[in-house]
ChimeraX commands (.cxc) that place a marker at each C-alpha (Angstrom):
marker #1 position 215.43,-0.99,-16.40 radius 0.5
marker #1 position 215.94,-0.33,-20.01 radius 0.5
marker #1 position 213.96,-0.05,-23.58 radius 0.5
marker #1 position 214.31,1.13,-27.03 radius 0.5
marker #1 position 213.57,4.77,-27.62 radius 0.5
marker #1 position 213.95,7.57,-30.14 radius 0.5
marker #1 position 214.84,10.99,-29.53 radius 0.5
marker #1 position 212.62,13.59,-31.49 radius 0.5
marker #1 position 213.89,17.72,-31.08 radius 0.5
marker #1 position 210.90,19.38,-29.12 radius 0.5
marker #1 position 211.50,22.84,-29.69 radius 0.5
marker #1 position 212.00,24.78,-33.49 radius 0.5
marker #1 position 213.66,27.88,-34.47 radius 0.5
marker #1 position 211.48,28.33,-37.36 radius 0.5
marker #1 position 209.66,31.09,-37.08 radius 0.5
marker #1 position 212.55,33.74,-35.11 radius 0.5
marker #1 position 213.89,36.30,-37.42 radius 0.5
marker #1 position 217.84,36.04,-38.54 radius 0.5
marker #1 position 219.93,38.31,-39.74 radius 0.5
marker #1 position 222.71,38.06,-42.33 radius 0.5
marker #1 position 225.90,40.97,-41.71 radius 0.5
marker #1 position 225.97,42.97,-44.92 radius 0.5
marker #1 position 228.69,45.48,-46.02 radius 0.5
marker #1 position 226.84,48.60,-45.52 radius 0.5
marker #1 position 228.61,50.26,-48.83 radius 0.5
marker #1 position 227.83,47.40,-51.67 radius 0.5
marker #1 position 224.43,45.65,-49.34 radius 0.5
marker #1 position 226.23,42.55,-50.10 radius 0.5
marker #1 position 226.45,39.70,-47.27 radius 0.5
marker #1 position 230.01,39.45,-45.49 radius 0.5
marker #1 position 231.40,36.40,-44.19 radius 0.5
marker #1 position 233.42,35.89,-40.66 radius 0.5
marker #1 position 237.20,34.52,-40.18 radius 0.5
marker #1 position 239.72,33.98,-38.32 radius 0.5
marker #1 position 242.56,35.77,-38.14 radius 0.5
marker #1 position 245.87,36.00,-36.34 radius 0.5
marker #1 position 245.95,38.24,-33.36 radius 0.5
marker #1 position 249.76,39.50,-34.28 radius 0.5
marker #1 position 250.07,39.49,-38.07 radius 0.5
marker #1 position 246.42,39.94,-39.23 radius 0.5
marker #1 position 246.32,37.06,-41.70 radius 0.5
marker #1 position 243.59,34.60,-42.26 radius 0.5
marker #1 position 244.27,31.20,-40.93 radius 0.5
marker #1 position 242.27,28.94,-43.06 radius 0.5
marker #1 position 241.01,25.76,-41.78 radius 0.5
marker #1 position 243.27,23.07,-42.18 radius 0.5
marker #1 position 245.76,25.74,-40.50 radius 0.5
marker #1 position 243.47,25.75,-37.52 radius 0.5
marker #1 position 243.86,24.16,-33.92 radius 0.5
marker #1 position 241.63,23.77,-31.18 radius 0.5
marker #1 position 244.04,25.52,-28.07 radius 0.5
marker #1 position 243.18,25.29,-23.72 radius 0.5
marker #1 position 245.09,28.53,-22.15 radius 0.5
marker #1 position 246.72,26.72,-19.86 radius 0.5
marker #1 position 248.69,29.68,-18.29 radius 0.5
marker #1 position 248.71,33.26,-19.98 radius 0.5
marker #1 position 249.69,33.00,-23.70 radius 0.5
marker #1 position 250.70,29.26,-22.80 radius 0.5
marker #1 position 248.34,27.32,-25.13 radius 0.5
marker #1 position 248.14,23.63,-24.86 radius 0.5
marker #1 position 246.92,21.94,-28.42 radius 0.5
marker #1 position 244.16,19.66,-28.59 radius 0.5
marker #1 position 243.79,17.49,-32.35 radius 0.5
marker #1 position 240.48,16.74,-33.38 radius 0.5
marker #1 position 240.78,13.21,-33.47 radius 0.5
marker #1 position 242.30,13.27,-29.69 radius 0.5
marker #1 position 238.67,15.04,-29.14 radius 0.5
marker #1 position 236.78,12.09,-31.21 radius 0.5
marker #1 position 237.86,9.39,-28.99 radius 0.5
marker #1 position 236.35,11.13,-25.79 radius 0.5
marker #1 position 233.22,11.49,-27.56 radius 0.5
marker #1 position 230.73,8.37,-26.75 radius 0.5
marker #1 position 228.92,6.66,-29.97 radius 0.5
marker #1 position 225.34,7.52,-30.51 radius 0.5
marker #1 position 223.35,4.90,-28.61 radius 0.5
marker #1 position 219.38,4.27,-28.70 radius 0.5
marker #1 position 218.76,2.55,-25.54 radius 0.5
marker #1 position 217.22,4.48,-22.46 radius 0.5
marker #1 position 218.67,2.90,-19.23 radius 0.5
marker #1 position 217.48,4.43,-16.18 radius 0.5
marker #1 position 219.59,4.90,-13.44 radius 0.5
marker #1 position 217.01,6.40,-10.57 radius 0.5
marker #1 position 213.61,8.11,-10.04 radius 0.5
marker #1 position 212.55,11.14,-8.18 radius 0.5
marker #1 position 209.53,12.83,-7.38 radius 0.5
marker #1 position 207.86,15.27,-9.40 radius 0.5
marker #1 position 207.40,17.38,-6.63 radius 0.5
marker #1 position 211.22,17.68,-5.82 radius 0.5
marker #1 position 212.15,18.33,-9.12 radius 0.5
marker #1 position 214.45,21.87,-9.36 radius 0.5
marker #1 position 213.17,23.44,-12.27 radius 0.5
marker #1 position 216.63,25.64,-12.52 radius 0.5
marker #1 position 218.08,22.94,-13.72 radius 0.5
marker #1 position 216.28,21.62,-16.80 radius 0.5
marker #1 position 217.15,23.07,-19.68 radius 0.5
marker #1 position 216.08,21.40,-23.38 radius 0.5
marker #1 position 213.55,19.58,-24.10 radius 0.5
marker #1 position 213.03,16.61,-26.48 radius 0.5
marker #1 position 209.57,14.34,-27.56 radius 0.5
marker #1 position 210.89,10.65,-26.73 radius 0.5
marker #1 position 208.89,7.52,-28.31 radius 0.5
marker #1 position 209.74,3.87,-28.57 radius 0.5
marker #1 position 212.00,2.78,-31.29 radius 0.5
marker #1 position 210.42,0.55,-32.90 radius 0.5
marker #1 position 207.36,-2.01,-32.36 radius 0.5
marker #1 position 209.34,-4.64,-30.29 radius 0.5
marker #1 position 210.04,-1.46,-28.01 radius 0.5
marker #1 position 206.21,-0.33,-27.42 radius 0.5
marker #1 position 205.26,-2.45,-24.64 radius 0.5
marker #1 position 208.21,-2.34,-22.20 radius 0.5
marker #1 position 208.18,1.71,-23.36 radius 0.5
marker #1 position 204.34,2.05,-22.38 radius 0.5
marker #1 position 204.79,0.44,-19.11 radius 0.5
marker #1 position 207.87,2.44,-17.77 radius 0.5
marker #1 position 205.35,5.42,-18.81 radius 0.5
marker #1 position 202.14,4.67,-17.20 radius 0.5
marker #1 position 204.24,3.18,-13.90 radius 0.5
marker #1 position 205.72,6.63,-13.81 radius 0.5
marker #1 position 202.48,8.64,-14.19 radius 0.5
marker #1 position 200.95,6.36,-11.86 radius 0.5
marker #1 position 203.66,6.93,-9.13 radius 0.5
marker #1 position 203.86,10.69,-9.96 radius 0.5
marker #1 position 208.11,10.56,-10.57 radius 0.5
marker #1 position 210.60,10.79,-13.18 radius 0.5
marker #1 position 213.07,8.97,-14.43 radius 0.5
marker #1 position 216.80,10.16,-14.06 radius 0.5
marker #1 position 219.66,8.88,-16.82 radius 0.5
marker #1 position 222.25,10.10,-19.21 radius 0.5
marker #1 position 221.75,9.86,-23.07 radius 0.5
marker #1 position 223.85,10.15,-25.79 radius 0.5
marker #1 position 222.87,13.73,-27.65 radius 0.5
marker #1 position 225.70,15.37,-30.13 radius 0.5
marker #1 position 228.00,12.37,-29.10 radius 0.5
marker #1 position 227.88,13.69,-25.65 radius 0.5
marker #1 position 226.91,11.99,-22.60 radius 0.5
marker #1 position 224.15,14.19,-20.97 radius 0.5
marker #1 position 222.38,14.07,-17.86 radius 0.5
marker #1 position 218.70,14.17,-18.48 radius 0.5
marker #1 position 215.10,14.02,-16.95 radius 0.5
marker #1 position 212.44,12.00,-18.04 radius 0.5
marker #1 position 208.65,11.71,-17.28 radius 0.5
marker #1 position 205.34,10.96,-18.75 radius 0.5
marker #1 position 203.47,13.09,-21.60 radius 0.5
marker #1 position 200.38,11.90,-23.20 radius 0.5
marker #1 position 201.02,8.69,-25.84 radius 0.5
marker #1 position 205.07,9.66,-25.26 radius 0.5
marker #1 position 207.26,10.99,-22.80 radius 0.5
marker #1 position 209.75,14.19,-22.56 radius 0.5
marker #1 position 213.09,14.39,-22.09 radius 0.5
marker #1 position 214.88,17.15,-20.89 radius 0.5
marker #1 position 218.45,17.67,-20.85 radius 0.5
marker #1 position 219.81,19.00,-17.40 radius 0.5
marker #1 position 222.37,21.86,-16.17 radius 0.5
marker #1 position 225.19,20.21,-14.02 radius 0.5
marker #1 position 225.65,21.47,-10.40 radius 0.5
marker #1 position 228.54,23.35,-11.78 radius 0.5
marker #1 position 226.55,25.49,-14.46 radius 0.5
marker #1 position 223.90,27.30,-11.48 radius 0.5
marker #1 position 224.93,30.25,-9.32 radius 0.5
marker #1 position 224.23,29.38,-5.97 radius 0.5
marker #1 position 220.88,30.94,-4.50 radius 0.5
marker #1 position 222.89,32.05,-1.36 radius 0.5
marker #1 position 225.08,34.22,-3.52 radius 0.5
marker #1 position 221.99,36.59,-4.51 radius 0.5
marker #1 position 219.72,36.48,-1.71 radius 0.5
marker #1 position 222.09,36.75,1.19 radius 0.5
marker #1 position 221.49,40.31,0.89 radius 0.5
marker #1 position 218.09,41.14,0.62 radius 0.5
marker #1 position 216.53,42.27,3.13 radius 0.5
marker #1 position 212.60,40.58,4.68 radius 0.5
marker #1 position 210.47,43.55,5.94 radius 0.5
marker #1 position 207.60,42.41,8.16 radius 0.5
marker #1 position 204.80,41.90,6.63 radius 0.5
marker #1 position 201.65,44.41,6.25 radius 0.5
marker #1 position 198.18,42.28,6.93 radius 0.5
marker #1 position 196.41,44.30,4.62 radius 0.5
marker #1 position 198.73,44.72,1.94 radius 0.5
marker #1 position 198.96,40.67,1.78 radius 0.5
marker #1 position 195.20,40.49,1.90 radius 0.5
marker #1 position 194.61,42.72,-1.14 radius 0.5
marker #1 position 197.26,40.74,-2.66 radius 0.5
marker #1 position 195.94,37.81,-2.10 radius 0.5
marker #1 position 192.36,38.98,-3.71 radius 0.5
marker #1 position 194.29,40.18,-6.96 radius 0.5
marker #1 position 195.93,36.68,-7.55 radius 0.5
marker #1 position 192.36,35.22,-6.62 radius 0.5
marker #1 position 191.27,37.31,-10.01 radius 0.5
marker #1 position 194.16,36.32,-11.69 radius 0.5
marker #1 position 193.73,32.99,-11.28 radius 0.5
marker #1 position 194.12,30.99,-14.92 radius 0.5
marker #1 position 195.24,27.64,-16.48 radius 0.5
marker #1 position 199.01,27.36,-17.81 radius 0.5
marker #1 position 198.16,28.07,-21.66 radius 0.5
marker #1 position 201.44,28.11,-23.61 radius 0.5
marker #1 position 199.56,29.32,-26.70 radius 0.5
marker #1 position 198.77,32.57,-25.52 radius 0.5
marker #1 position 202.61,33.10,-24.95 radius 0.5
marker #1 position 203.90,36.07,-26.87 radius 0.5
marker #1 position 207.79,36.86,-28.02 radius 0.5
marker #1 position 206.91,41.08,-27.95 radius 0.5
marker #1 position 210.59,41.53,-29.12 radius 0.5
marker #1 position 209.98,38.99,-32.47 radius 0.5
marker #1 position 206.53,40.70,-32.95 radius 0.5
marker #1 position 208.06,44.23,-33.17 radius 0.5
marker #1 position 211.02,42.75,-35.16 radius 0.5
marker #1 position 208.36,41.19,-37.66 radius 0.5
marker #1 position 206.28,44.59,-37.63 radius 0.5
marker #1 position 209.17,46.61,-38.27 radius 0.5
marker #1 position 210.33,44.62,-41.06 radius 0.5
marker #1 position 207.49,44.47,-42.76 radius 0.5
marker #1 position 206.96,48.35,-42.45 radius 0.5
marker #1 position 210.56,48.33,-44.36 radius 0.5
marker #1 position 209.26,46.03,-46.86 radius 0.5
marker #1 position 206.10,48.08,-47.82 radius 0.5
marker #1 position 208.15,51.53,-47.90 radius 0.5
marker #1 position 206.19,52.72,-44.57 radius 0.5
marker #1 position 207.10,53.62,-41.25 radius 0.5
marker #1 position 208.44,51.92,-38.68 radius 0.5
marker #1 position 205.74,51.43,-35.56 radius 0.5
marker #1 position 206.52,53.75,-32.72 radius 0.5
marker #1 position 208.16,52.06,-30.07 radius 0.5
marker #1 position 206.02,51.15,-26.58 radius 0.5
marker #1 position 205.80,53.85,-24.11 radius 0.5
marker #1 position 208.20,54.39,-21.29 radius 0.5
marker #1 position 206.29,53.80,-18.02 radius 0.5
marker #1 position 205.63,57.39,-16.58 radius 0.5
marker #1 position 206.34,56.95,-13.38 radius 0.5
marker #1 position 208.33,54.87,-10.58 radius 0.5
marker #1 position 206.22,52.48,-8.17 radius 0.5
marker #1 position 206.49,54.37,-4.93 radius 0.5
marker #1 position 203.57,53.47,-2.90 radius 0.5
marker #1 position 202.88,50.12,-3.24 radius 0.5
marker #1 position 199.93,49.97,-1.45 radius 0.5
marker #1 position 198.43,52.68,-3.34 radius 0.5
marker #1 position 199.37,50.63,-6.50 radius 0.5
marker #1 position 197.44,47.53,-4.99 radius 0.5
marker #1 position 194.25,49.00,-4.59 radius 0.5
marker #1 position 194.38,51.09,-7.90 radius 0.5
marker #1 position 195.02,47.16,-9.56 radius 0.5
marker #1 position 192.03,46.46,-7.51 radius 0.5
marker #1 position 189.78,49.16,-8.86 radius 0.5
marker #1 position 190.40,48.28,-12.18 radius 0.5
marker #1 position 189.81,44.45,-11.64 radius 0.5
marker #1 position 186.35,46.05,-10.16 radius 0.5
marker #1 position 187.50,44.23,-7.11 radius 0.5
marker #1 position 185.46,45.48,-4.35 radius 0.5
marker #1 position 187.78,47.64,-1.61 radius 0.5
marker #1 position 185.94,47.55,1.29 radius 0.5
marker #1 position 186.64,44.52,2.52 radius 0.5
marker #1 position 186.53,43.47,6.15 radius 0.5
marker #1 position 189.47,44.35,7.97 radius 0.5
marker #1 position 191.78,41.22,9.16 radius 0.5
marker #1 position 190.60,39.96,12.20 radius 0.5
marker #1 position 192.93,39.88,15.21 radius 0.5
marker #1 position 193.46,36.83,17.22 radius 0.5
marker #1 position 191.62,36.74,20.15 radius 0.5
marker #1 position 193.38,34.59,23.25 radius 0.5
marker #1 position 191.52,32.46,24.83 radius 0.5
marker link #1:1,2 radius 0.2
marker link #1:2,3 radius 0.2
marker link #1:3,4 radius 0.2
marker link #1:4,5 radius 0.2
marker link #1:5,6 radius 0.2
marker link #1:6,7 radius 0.2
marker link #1:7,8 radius 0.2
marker link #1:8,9 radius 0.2
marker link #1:9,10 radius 0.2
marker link #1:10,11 radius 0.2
marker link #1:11,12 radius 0.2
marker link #1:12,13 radius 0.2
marker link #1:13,14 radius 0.2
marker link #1:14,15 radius 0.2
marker link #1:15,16 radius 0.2
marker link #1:16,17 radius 0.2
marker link #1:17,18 radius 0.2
marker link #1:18,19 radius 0.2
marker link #1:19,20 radius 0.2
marker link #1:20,21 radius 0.2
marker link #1:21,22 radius 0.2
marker link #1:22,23 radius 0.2
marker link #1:23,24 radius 0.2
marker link #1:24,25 radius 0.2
marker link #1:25,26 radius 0.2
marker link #1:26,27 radius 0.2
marker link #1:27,28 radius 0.2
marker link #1:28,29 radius 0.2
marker link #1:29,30 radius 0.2
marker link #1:30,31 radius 0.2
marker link #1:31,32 radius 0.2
marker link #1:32,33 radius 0.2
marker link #1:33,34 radius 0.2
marker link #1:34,35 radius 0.2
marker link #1:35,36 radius 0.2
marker link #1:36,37 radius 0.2
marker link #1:37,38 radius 0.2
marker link #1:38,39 radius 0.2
marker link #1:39,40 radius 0.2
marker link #1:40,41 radius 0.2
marker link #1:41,42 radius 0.2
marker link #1:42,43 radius 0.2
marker link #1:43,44 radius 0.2
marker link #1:44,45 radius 0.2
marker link #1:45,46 radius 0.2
marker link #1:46,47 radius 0.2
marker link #1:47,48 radius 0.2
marker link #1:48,49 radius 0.2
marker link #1:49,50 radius 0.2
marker link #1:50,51 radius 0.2
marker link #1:51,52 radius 0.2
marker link #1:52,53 radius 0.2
marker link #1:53,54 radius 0.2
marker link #1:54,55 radius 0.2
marker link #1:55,56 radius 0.2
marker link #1:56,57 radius 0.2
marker link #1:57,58 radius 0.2
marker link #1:58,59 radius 0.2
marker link #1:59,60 radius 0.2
marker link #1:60,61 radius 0.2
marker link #1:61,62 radius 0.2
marker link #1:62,63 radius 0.2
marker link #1:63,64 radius 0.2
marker link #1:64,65 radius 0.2
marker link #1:65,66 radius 0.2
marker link #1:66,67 radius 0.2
marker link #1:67,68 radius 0.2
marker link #1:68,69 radius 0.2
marker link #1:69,70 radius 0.2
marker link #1:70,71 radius 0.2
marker link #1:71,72 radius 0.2
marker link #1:72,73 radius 0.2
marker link #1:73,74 radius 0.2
marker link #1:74,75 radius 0.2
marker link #1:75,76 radius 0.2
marker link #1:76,77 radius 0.2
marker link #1:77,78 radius 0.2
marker link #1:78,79 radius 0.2
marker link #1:79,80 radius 0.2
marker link #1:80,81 radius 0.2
marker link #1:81,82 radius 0.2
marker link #1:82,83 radius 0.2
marker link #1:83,84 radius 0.2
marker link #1:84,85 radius 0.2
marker link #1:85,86 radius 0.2
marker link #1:86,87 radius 0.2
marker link #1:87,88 radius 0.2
marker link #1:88,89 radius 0.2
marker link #1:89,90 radius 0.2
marker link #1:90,91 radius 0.2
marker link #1:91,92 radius 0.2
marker link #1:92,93 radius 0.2
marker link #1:93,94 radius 0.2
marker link #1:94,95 radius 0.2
marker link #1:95,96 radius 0.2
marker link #1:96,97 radius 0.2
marker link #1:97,98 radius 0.2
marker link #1:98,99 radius 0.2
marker link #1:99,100 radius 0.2
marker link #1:100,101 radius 0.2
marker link #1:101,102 radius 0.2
marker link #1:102,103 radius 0.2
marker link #1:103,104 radius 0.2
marker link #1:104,105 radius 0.2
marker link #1:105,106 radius 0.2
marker link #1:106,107 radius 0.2
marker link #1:107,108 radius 0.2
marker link #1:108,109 radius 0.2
marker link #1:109,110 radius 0.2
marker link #1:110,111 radius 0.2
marker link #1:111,112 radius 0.2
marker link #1:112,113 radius 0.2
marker link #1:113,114 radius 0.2
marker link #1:114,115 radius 0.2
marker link #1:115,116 radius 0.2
marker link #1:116,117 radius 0.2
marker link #1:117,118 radius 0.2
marker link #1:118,119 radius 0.2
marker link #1:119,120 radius 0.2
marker link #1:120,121 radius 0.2
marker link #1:121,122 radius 0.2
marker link #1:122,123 radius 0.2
marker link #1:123,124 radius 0.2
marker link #1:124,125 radius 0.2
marker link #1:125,126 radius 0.2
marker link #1:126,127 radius 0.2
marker link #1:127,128 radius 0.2
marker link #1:128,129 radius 0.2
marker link #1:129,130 radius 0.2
marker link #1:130,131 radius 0.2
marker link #1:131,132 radius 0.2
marker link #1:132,133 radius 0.2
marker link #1:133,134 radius 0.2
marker link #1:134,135 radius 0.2
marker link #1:135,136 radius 0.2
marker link #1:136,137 radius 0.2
marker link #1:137,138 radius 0.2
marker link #1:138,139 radius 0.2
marker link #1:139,140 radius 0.2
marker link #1:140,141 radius 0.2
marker link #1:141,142 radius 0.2
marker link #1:142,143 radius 0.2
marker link #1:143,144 radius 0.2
marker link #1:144,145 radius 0.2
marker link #1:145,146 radius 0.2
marker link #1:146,147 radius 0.2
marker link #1:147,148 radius 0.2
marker link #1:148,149 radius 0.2
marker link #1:149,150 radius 0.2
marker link #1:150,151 radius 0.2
marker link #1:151,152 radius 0.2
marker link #1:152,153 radius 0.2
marker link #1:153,154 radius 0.2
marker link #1:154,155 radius 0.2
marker link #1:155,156 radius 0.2
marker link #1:156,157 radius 0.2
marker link #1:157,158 radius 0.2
marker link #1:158,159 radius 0.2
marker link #1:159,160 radius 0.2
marker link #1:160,161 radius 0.2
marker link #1:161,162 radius 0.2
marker link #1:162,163 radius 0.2
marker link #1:163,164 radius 0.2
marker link #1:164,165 radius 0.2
marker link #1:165,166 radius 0.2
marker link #1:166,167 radius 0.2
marker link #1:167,168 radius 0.2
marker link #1:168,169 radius 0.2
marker link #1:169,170 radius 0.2
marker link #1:170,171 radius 0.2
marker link #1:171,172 radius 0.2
marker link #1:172,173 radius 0.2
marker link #1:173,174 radius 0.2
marker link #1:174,175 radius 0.2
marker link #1:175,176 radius 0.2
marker link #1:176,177 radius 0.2
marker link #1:177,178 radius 0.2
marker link #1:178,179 radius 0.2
marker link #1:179,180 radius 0.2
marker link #1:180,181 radius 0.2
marker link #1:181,182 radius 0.2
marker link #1:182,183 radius 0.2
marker link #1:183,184 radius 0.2
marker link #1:184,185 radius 0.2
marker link #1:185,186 radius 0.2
marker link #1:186,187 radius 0.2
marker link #1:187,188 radius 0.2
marker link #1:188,189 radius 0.2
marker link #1:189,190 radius 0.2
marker link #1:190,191 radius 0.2
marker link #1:191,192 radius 0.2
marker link #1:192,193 radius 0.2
marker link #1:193,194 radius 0.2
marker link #1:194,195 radius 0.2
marker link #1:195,196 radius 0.2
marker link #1:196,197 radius 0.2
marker link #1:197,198 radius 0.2
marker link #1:198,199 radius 0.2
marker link #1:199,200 radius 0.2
marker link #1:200,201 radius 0.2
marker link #1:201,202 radius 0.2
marker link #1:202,203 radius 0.2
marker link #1:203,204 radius 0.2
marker link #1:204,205 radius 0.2
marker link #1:205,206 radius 0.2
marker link #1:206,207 radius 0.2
marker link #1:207,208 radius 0.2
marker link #1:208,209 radius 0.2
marker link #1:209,210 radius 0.2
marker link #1:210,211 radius 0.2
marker link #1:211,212 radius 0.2
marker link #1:212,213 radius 0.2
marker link #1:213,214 radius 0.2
marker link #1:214,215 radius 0.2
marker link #1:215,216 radius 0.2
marker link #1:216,217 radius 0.2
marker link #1:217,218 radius 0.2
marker link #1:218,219 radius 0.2
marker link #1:219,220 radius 0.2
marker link #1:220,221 radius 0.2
marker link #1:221,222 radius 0.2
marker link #1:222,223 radius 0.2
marker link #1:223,224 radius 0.2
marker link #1:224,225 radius 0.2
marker link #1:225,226 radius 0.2
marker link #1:226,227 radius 0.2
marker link #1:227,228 radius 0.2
marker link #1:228,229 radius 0.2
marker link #1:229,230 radius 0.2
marker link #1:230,231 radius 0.2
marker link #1:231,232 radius 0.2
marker link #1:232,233 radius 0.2
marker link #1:233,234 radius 0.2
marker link #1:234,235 radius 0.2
marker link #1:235,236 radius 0.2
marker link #1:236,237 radius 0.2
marker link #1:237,238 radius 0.2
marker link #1:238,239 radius 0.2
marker link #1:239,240 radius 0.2
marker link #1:240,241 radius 0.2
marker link #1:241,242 radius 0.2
marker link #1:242,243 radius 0.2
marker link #1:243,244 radius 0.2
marker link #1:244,245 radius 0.2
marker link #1:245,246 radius 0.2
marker link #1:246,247 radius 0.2
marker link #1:247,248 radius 0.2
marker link #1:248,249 radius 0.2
marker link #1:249,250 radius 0.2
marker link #1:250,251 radius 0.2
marker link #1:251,252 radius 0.2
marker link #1:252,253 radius 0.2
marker link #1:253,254 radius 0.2
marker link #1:254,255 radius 0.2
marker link #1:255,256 radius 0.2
marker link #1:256,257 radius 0.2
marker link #1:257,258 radius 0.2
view
């Protein structure tokens, strides 16, 4: 199954702040180069090489047109190769996303179908697209008039779960301490509501900043937290108190045999 489609970026860099490397005697900006690791010289860039360590200091050259011809053309055709489930999707593993649309009017129908079959069937559609003259793997599934993309990590690219949790440890659990748990995330309870997102780092960047601009002070940094978390129950109902969570709640009742 295949139609016409056009790739549109998803995601902007817009608003972060950037920073320019200035020469901290003149203020003036400073530029980066290479150099070589034994003399010190600048190698300019028709001097330049792309180089795979093959064994140590053992360098095997690569030519940028040798690179060129593994690189596939840019193609605008979505061919999908499977579907899966929404609901087995492993979010570890997508990584960019991109708007997709049809390509052009001759496009729109077979585009709209694929879309609405998918939403109907709850899946998405697996494939590889051309992006940067690479072939990626990607993910594909329904988004209001459109659809999105999203390019995927290879099997290679994720650190094995096992690796990290092999080691830490499952305590039994505490009734109580999972029921007063389970009455905080009944408070916290809210919609998924991107917009209230907030980048605290690129705030205080901005804030600062601006302090430098107007000749003021820079805002004091956050607090440190005071103290460690210790007694996690104690914690727990403090959170409760100040959600105005009632704490006398009915002890959990014990199973009776019958």
């Amino acid at each position: 199954m295949s139609c016409g489609v056009k790739i549109v970026g998803a995601t902007s860099e817009a608003s972060k702040i950037h920073f320019k490397i200035l020469n901290r005697k003149d203020g003036l900006p400073v530029k980066s180069a290479y150099v070589d690791e034994e003399t010190g010289d600048v190698v300019e860039a028709e001097d330049q090489i792309k180089g795979y360590e093959a064994d140590k200091g053992d360098f095997i050259h690569v030519e940028p047109d040798e690179i060129k011809k593994l690189k596939l053309t840019s193609q605008h055709t979505l061919d999908v190769d499977s579907f899966v489930p929404v609901a087995e999707i492993d979010t570890r593993y997508l990584e960019k996303p991109y708007y997709l649309i049809p390509a052009d009017g001759a496009s729109l129908e077979a585009f709209a179908v694929l879309r609405d079959a998918m939403a109907k069937k709850r899946v998405a559609a697996r494939s590889c697209v051309v992006l940067y003259q690479r072939g990626r793997e990607v993910l594909i599934q329904p988004l209001g008039k459109g659809m999105l993309l999203t390019e995927l990590r290879t099997h290679n690219e994720m650190t094995s779960e096992d690796t990290v949790f092999d080691d830490v440890k499952s305590p039994k659990d505490d009734a109580d301490l999972l029921e007063i748990a389970g009455l905080l995330i009944d408070k916290k309870v809210t919609k998924f509501d991107p917009s209230k997102f907030e980048d605290t780092y690129e705030d205080a960047l901005i804030a600062m900043i601006d302090a430098k601009r107007k000749g003021k002070k820079p805002p004091k940094p956050a607090p440190k937290p005071k103290e460690n978390v210790v007694d996690l129950a104690s914690v727990l109902r403090k959170s409760l108190a100040k959600e105005g969570i009632n704490q006398d709640r009915p002890k959990a009742k014990s199973r009776k045999s019958a």
